[in-house]
N, C-alpha and C positions, 0 to 999 in steps of 0.2 A: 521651416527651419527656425529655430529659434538661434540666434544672435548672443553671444557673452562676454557682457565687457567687464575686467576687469579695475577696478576705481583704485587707487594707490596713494592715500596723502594723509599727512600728519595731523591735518585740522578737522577733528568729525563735522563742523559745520560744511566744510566743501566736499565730504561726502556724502554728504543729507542731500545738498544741491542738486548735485549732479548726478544723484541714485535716482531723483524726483525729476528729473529731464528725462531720466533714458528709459523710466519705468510708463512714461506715457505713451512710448510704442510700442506699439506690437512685437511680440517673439521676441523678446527684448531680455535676457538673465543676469543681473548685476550682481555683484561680489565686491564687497570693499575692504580694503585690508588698508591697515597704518602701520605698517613696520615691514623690513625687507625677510624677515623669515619665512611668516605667513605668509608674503606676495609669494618669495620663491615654492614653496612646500604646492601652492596650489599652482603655481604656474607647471608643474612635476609632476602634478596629478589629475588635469583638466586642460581642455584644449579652448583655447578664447581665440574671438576676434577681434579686438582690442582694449589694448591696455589704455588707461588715462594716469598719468601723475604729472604730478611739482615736481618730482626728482628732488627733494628737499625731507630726505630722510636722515635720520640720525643717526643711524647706526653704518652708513656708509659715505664717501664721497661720491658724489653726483654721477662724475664719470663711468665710476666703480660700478656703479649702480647700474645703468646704461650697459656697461661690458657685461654683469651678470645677466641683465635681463635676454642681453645679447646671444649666451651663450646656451639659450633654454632650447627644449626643442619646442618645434612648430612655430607657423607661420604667422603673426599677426601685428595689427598695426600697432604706432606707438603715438600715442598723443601727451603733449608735454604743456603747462602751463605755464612754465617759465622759459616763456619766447626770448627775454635778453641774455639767456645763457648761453654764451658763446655755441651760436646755433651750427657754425661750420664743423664744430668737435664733433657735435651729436651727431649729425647725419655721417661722419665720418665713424666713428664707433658702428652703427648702423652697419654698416658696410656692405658683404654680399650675407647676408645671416637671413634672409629671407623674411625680413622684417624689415616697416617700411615708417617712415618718423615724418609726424606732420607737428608744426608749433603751434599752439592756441594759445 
């Protein structure tokens, strides 16, 4: 089974990074997107098992962002890099949506 994570952040150097962590294992299919269009269009059209982002996009507020991703279908996790963001909202946005929010 091959694994697809998708990478969501506005600094191409932290997607260089983190393309080059996940690309060193196996069954492993990365996608990176910087802006919430893209993210959304392929989260519409491809099914992942986890998301990474900042959550520090530009074209939306944080939260917003979180609720859209919320509202996609399928099931998969959500990894965030901005762990001092009011961590209780996210996991609360989260909610029963079958998607499951870890802080790094």
């Amino acid at each position: 089974m091959t694994y697809r994570v998708l990478i969501v952040d506005d600094e191409e150097r932290m997607r260089r990074v983190l393309t080059m962590v996940f690309e060193e294992m196996n069954d492993v299919k990365v996608v990176t997107t910087n802006n919430c269009v893209t993210t959304f269009d392929y989260l519409d059209k491809e099914h992942i098992h986890l998301l990474i982002t900042d959550l520090k996009v530009p074209e939306m507020e944080r939260l917003a962002f979180l609720r859209a991703i919320k509202n996609k279908k399928g099931t998969f996790r959500i990894g965030c890099r901005w762990h001092f963001l009011f961590g209780r909202n996210i996991r609360d946005e989260c909610g029963n949506s079958g998607k499951s929010f870890t802080c790094c």
